[in-house]
C-alpha positions as CSV (number, residue, x, y, z in Angstrom):
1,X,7.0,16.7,-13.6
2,X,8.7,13.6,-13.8
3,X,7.9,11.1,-11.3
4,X,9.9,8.1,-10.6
5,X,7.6,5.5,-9.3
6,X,9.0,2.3,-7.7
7,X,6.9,-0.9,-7.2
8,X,4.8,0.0,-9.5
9,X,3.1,-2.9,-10.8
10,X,2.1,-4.1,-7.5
11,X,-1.5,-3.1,-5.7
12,X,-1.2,0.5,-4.8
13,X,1.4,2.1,-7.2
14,X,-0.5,0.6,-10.3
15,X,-3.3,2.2,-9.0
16,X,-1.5,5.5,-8.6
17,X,0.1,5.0,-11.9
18,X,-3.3,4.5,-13.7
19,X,-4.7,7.5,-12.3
20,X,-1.7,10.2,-12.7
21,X,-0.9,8.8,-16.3
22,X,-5.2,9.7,-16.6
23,X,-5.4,13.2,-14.6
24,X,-1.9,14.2,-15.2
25,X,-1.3,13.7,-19.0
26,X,1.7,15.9,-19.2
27,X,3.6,14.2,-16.7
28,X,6.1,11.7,-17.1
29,X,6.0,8.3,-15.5
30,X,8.6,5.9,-14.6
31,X,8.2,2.5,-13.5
32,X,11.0,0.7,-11.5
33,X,9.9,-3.0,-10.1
34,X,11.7,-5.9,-9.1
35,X,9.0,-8.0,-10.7
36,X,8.2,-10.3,-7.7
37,X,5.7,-12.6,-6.8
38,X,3.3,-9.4,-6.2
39,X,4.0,-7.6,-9.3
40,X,1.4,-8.2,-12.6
41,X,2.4,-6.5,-15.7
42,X,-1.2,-6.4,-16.7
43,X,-2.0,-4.1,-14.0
44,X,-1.2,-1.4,-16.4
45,X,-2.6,-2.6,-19.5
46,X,-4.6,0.3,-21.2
47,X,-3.0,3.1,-19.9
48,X,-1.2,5.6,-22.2
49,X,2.2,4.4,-22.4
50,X,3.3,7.5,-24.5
51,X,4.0,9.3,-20.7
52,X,5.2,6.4,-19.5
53,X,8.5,4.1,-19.0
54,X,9.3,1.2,-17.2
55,X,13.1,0.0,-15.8
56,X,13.1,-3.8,-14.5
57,X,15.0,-4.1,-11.1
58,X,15.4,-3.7,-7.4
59,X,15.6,-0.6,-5.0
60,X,18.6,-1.7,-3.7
61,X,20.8,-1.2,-6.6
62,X,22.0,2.4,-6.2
63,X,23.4,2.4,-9.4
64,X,20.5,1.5,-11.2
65,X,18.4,4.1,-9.1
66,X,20.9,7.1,-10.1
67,X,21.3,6.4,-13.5
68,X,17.3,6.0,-13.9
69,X,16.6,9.3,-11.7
70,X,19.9,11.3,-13.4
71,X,18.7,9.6,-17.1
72,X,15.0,10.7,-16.9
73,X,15.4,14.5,-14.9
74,X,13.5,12.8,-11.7
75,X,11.8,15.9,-9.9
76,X,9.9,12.8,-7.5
77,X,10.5,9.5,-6.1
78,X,7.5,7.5,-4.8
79,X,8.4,4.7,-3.1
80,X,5.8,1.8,-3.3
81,X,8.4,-1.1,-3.7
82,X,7.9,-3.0,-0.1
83,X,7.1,-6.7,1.0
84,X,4.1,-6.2,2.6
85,X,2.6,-9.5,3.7
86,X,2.9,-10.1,7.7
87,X,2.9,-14.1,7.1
88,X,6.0,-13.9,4.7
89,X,7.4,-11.7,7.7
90,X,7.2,-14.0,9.6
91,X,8.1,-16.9,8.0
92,X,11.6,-15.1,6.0
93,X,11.7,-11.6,8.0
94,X,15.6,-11.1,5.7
95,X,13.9,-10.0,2.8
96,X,11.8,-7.7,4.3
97,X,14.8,-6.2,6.2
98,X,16.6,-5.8,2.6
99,X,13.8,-4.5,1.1
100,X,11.5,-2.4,3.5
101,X,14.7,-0.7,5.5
102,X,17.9,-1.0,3.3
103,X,15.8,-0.4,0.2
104,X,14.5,2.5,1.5
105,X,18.0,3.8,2.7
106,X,19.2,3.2,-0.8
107,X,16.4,5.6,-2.0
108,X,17.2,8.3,0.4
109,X,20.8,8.5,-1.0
110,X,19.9,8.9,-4.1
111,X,17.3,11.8,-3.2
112,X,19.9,13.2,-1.5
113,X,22.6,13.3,-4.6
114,X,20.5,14.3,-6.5
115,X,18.5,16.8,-4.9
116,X,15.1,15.1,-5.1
117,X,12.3,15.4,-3.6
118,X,11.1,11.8,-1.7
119,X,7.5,10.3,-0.5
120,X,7.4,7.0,1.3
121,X,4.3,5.2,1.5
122,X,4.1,3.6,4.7
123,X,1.4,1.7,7.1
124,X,-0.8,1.8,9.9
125,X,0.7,-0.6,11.2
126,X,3.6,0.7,12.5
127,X,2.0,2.5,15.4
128,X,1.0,-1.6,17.0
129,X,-2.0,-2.9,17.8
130,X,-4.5,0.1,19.8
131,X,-8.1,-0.4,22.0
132,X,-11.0,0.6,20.6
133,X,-11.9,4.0,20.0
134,X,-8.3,5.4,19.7
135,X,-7.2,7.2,16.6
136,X,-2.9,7.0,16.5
137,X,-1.4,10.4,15.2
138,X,1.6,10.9,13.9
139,X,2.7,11.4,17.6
140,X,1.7,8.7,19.0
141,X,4.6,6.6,19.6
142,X,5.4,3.3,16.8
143,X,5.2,-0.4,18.5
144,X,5.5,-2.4,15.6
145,X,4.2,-6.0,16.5
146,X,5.4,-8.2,12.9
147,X,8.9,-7.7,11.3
148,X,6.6,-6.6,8.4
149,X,6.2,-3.7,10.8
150,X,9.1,-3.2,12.3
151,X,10.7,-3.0,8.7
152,X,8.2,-0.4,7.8
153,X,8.8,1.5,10.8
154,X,12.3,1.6,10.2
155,X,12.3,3.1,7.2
156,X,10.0,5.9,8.5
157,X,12.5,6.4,11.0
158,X,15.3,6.5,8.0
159,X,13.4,9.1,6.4
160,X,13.1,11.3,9.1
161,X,16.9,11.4,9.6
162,X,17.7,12.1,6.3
163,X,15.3,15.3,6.1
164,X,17.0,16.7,9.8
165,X,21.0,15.5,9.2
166,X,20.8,16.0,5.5
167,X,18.1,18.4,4.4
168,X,16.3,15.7,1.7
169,X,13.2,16.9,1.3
170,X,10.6,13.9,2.2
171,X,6.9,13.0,3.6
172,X,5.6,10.2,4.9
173,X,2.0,8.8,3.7
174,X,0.5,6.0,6.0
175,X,-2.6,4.3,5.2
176,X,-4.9,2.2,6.7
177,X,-6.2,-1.1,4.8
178,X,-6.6,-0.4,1.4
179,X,-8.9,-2.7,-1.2
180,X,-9.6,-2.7,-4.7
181,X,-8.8,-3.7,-8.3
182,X,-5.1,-5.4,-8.9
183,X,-5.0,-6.6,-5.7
184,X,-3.0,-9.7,-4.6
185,X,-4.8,-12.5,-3.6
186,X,-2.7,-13.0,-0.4
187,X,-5.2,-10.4,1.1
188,X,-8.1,-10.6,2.7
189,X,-10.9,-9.0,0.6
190,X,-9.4,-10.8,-2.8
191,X,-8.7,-13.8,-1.3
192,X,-12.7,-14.3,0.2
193,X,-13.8,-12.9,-2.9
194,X,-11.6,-15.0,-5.5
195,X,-12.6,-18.5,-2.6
196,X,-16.0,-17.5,-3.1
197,X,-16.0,-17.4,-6.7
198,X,-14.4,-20.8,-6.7
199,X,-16.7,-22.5,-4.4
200,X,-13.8,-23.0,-2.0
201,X,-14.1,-22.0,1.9
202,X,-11.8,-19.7,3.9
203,X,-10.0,-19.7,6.7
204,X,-9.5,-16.6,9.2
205,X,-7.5,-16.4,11.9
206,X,-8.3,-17.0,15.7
207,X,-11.9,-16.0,15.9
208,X,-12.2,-13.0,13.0
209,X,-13.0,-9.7,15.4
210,X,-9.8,-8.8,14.7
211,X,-10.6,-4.9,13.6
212,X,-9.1,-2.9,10.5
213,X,-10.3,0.6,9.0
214,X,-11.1,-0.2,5.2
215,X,-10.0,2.5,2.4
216,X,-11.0,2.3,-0.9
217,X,-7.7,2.3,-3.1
218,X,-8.3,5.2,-5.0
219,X,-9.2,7.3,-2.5
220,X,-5.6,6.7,-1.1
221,X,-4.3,7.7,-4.4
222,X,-6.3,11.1,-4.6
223,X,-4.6,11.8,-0.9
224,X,-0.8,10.7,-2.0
225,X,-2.0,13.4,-5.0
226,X,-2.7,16.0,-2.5
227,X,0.7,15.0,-0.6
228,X,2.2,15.4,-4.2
229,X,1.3,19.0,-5.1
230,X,0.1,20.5,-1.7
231,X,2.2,18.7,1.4
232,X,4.4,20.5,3.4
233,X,8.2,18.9,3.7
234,X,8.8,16.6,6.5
235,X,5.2,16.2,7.6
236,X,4.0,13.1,7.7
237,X,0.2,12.7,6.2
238,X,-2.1,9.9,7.4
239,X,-4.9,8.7,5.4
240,X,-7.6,6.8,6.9
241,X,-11.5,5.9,7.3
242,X,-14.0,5.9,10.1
243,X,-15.3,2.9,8.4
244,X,-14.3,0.3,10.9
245,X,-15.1,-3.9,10.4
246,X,-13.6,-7.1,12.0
247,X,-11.8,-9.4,9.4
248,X,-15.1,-11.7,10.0
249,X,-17.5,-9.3,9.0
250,X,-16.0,-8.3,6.0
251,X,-15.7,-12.0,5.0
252,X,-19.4,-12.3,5.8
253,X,-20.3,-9.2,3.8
254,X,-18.5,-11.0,0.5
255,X,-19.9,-14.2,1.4
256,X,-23.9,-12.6,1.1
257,X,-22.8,-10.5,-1.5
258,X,-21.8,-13.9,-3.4
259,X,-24.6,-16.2,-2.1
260,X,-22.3,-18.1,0.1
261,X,-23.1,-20.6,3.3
262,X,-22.2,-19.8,6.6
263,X,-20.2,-22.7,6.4
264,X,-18.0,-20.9,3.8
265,X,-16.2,-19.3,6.5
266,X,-13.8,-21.4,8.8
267,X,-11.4,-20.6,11.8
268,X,-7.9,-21.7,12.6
269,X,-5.2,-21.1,14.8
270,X,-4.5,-17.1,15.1
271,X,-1.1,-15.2,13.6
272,X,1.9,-15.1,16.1
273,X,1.7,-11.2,17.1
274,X,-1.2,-10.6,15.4
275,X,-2.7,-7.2,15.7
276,X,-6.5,-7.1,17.4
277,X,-6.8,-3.4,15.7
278,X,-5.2,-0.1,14.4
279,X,-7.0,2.7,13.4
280,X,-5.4,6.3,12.2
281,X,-6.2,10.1,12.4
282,X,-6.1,12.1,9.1
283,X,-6.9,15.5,10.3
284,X,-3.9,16.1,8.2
285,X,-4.7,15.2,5.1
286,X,-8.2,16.3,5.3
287,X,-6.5,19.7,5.7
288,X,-5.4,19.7,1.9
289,X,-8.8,18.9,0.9
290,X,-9.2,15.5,0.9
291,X,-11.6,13.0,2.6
292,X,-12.9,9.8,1.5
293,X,-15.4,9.3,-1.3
294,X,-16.4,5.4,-1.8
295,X,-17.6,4.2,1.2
296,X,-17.1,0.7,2.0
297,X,-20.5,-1.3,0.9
298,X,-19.9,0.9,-2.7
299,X,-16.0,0.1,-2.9
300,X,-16.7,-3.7,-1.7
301,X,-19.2,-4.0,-4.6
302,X,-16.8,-2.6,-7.0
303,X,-14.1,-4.5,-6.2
304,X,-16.6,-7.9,-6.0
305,X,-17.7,-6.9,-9.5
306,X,-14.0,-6.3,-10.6
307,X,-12.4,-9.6,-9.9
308,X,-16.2,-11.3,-11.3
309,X,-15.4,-9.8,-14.8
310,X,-11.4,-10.3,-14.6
311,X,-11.0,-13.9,-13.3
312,X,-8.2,-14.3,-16.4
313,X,-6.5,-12.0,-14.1
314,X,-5.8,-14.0,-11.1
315,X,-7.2,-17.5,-12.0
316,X,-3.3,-18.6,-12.8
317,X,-2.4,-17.5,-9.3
318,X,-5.0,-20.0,-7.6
């Protein structure tokens, strides 16, 4: 098979590219990334390159995408190539908009030329904040809160035209929050880590209960697998965890893993919009096989240890 990856040198889709250029050694793998702010090209340092190829540039060049899926016999798009902080929302909500929606639409017209075969990687986040205790399906109806969000949710919504007015055959993968190696320090778990490595405090906003299911990242990649050779067009497959912890006590559970104060912690003013919870059921996905394997103190140990013994990885970021 040849996949055609895009945003693959940012968090997830190096992660997914490390692990299918390991378990699937006669695939091919191609890269497309815009380089941003969020991509690294160390993420993929080691891997076998012989299976693997990498274009420089954005989604939203349709040409580019053609040529690159006509060029290389694309059987797959996976599309990880999204601007995914909610404070950059906020603050320049255009790019998202170009990215997250047009991007995507840019994507689904080439699938459709071409005949292949598309899965978007999407978000929890789309379905809004929900009360304790309730699990959103794929049914339940999408309230995005930030235009992180809503730019998400829009391109699942794009998707699902394109399989029902033009036949592209697509799924849908939303995740909860994901943590582990390669990831960008704008997020919470790197960003207490990398402060508590530095001897510097934190910040969190409002008062910290703010609650968020925690997934380890390869366990996600291991369910976009299972999406990949077992998923049934046009379903939509959410992948998720039970394991449920307020932005505070995560920060707290890095802080004693590190030796750190109380006082490491701080508070501020909360996030405009800002989500008290979301939380996903993955019936679904567990239906291919699948179910978590690292549970959090594990994968929060792993991913403490990681950024320990690669600080020459994000030490010029800070």
């Amino acid at each position: 098979m040849n996949i055609l990856v895009t945003g693959g040198l940012g968090f997830i889709g190096a992660n997914f590219i490390r692990y299918h250029l390991a378990h699937y050694c006669s695939d091919q793998v191609i890269n497309l990334d815009a380089l941003t702010y969020a991509a690294n090209t160390d993420n993929l340092n080691g891997t076998n390159q012989s299976h693997y190829r990498f274009y420089s540039g954005n989604i939203n060049n349709r040409n580019l995408v053609a040529n690159i899926v006509a060029g290389n016999h694309v059987d797959l798009i996976l599309n990880f190539a999204a601007e995914s902080h909610v404070d950059r929302s906020i603050s320049d909500p255009d790019i998202f908009v170009e990215t997250n929606v047009l991007g995507v639409q840019t994507l689904l017209e080439v699938a459709k030329e071409h005949q292949v075969r598309l899965i978007q990687i999407s978000t929890d986040e789309v379905y809004g904040s929900l009360p304790s205790g309730v699990w959103a399906q794929k049914t339940t109806p999408i309230n995005p809160s930030s235009p992180y969000a809503a730019s998400k949710a829009s391109a699942d919504l794009l998707v699902n035209s394109y399989q029902k007015t033009y036949g592209v055959q697509a799924n849908i993968v939303r995740s909860t929050n994901n943590y582990g190696p390669y990831q960008n320090l704008e997020k919470l778990i790197p960003k207490a880590i990398t402060h508590a490595l530095r001897d510097a405090t934190i910040e969190l906003y409002g008062d910290g209960t703010n609650l968020r299911s925690w997934l380890y990242v390869e366990d996600n990649v291991r369910a976009i697998e299972l999406v990949i050779e077992k998923g049934v067009p046009g379903e939509i497959y959410q992948v998720g965890s039970f394991e449920e912890f307020s932005n505070l006590a995560v920060t707290q559970m890095v802080a004693t893993e590190l030796g750190k104060s109380p006082d490491f912690i701080q508070f501020g003013s909360d996030r405009p919009g800002h989500d008290w919870r979301y939380g996903l059921d993955f019936a679904r996905i567990t239906s291919l096989g699948w179910k978590p394997e690292v549970d959090f103190a594990s994968g929060l140990r792993r991913t403490i240890d990681w950024y320990q013994t690669n600080r020459a990885w994000w030490e010029v970021d800070v």
